[in-house]
Backbone as numpy.savetxt, mean C-alpha at the origin, in Angstrom:
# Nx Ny Nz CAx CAy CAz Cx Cy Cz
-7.29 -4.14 13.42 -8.13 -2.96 13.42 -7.24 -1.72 13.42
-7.50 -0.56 12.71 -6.96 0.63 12.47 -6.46 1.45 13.73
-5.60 1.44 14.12 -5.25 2.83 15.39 -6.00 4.21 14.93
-6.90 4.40 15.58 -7.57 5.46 15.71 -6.84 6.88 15.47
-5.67 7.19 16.51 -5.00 7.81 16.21 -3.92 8.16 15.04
-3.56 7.19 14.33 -3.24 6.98 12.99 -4.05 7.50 11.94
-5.18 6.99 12.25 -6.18 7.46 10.87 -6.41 8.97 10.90
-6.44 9.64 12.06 -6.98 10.81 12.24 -5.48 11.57 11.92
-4.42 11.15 11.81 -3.36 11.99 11.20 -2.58 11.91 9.70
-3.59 10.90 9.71 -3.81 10.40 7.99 -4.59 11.74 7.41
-5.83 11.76 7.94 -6.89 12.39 7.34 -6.53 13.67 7.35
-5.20 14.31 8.23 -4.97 15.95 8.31 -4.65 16.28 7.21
-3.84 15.50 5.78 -3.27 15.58 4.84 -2.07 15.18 4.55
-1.10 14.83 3.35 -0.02 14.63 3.40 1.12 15.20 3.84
1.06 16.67 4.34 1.71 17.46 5.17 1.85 16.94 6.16
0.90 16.55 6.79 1.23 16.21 8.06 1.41 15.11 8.54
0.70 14.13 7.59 1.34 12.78 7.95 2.62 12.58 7.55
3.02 12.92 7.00 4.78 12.93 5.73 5.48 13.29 7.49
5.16 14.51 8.25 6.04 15.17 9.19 6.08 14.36 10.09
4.81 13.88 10.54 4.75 12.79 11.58 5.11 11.60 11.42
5.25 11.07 10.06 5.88 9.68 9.76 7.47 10.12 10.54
7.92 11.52 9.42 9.89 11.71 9.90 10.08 11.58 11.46
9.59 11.82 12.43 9.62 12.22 13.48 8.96 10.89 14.39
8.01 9.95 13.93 7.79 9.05 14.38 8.32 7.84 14.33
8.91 6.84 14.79 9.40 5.46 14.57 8.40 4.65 14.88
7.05 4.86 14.85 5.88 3.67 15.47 5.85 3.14 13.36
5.22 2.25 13.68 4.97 1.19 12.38 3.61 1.64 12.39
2.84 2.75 11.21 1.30 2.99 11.75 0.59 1.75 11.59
-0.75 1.55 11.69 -1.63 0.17 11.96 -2.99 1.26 11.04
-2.90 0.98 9.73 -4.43 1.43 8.95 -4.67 0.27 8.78
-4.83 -1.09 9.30 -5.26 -2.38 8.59 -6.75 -2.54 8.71
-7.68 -3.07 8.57 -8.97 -2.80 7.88 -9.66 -1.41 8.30
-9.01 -0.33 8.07 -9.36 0.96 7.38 -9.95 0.91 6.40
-11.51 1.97 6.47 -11.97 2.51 5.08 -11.27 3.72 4.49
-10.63 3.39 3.63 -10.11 4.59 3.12 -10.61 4.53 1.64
-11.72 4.19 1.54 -11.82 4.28 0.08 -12.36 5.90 -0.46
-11.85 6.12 -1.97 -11.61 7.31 -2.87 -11.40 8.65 -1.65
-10.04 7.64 -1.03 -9.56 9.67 -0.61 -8.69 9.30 -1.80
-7.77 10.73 -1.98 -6.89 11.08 -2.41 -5.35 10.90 -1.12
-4.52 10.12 -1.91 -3.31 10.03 -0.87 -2.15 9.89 -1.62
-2.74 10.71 -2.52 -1.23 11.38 -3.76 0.12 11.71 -2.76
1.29 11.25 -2.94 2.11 11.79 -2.35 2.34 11.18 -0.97
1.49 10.60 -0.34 1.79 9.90 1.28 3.18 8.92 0.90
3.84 9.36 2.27 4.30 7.98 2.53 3.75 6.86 3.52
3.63 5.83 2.97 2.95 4.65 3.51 3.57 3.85 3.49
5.12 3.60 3.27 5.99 2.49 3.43 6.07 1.92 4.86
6.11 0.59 5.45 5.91 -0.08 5.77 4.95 0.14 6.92
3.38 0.61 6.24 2.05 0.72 7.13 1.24 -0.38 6.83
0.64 -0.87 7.85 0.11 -2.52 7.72 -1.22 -1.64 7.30
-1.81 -2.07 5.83 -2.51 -1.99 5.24 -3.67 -2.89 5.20
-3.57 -4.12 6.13 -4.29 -5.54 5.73 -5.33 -5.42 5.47
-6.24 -5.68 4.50 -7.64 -6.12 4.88 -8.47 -4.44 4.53
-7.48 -3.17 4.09 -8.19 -1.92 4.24 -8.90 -2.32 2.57
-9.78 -0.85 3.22 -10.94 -0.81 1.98 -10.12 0.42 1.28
-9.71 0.32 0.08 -8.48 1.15 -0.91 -9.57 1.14 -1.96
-10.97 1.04 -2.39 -11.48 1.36 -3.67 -11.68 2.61 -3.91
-11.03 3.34 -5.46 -10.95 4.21 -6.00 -10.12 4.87 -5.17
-9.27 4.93 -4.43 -8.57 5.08 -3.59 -7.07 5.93 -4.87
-6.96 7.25 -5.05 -5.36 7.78 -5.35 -4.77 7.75 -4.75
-3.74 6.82 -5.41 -2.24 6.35 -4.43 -1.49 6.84 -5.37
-1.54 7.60 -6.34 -0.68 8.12 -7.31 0.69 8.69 -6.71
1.85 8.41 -6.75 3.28 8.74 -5.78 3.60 8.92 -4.86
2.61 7.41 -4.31 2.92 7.75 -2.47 4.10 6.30 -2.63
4.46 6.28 -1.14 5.71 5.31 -1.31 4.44 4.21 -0.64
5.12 2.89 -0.98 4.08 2.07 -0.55 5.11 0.72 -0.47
6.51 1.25 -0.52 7.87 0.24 0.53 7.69 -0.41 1.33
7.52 -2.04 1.26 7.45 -2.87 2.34 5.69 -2.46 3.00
4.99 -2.08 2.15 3.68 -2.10 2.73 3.38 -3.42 2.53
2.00 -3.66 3.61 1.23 -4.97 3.54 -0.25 -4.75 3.38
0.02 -4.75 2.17 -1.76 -5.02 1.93 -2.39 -6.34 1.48
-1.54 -7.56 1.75 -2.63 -8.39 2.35 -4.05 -8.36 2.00
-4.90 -8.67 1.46 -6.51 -9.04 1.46 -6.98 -7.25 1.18
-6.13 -6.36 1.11 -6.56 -5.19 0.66 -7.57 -5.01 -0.60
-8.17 -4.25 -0.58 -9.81 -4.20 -1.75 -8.70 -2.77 -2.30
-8.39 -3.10 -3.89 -7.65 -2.48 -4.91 -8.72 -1.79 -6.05
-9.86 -2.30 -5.56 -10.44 -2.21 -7.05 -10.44 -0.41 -7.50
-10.15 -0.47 -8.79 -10.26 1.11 -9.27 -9.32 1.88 -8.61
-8.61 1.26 -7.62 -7.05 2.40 -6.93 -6.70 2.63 -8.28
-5.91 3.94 -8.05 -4.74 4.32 -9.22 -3.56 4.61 -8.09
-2.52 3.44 -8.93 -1.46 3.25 -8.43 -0.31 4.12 -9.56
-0.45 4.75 -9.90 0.56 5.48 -11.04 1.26 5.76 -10.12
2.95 5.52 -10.74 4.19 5.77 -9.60 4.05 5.33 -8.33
3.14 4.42 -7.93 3.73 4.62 -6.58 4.61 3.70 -6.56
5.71 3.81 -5.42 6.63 2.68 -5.23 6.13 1.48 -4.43
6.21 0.41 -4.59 6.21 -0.94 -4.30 6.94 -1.90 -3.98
8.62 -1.62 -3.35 9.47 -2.03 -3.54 9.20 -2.77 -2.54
9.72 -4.31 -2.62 9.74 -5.29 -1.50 7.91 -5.00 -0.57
6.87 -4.90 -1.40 5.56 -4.58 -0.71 5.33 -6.43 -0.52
4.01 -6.26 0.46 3.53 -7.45 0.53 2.16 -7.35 -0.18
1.79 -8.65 -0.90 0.76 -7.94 -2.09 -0.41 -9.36 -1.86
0.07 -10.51 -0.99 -0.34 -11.53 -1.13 -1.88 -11.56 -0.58
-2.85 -12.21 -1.80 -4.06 -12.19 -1.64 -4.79 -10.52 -1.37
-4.00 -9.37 -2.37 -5.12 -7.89 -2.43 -5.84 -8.44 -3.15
-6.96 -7.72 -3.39 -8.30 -8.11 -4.37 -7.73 -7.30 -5.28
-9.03 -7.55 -6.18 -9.01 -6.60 -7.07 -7.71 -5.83 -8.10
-6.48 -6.57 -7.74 -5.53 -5.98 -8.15 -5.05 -6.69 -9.35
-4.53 -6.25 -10.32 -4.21 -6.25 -11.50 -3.19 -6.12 -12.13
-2.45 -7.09 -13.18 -1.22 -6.40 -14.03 -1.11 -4.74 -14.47
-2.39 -4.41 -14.79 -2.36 -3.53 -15.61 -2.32 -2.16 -14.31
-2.75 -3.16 -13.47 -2.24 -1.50 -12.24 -0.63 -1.54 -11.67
-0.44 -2.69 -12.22 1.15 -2.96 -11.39 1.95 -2.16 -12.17
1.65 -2.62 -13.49 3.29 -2.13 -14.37 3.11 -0.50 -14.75
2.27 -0.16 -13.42 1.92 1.31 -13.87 2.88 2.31 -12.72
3.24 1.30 -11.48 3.98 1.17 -10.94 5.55 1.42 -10.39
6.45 2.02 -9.24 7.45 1.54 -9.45 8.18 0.05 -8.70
9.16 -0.39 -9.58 9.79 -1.04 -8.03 8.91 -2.45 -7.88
7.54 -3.10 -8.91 6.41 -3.83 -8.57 7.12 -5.55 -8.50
8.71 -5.33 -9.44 9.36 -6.50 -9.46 9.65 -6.93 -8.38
9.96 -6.07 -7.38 10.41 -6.54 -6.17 9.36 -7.17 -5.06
8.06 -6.96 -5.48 6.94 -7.06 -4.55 6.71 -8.60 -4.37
5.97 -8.88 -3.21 5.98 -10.43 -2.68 4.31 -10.69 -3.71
4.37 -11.21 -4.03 2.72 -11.55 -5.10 2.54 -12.75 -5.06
1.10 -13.30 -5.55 0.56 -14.29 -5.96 1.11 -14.21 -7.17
1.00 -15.96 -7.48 1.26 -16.37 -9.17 0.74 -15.70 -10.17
-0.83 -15.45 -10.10 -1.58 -14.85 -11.23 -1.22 -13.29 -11.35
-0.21 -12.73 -10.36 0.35 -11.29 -10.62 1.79 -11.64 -10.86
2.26 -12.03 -11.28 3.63 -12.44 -11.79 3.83 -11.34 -13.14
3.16 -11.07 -13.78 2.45 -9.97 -14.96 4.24 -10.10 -15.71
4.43 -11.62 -16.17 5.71 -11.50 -17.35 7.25 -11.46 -16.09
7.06 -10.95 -14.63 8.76 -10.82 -14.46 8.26 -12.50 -12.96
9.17 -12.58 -12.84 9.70 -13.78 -11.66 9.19 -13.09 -10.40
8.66 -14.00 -9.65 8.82 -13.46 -8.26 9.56 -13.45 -7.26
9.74 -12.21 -6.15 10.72 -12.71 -5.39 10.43 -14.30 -4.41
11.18 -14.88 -3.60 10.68 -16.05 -2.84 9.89 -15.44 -2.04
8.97 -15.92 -1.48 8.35 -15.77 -0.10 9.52 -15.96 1.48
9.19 -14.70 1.58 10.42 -14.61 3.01 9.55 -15.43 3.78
10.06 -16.01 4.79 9.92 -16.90 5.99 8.87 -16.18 6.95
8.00 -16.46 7.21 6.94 -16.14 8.27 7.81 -15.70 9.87
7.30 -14.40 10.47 7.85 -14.18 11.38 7.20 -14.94 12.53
């Protein structure tokens, strides 16, 4: 479930979450968050447990999304243009698609299911903590 306090410094804008990410070392917790069709152009969201959030129509257009876990995340209609994906966890999002990946940066590196393999290799599945 979402930290309350997280979401509400989500919602101030990317100003302020961007400042509070630099300054914070907590790992935020948006995991089944509704965040569907905000705009979150520009966030960084690298390694925010995403699991299970509601992301439809959701702009993620050049936010970092490094070592995120979205897990069982609802993709449908996100626009992922640029965002980074490097080493993300992607296993079992809905709704998600080749055609949103290679729109992407960095999507080679991402942990995926087979049917998103979209032409490159996947990395292995790291070891369960």
């Amino acid at each position: 479930m979402a930290n309350g306090e997280h979401l509400a410094v989500l919602r101030r804008g990317a100003v302020a979450w961007n400042a509070w990410r630099a300054q914070s070392s907590e790992a935020p917790d948006l995991s089944q968050a509704g965040l569907r069709g905000l705009d979150l152009n520009g966030y960084n969201l690298s390694q925010v447990d995403l699991r299970g959030a509601d992301l439809r129509g959701t702009n993620l257009s050049g936010a970092n999304l490094s070592a995120v876990h979205l897990e069982g995340a609802n993709l449908f209609k996100a626009v992922l243009d640029g965002v980074d994906l490097a080493g993300a966890f992607l296993y079992g999002a809905q709704f998600l698609s080749c055609a949103q990946l290679v729109t992407t940066r960095n999507w080679q590196s991402a942990l995926r299911d087979e049917e998103l393999a979209c032409g490159a290799s996947i990395p292995d599945r790291e070891p369960s903590e």
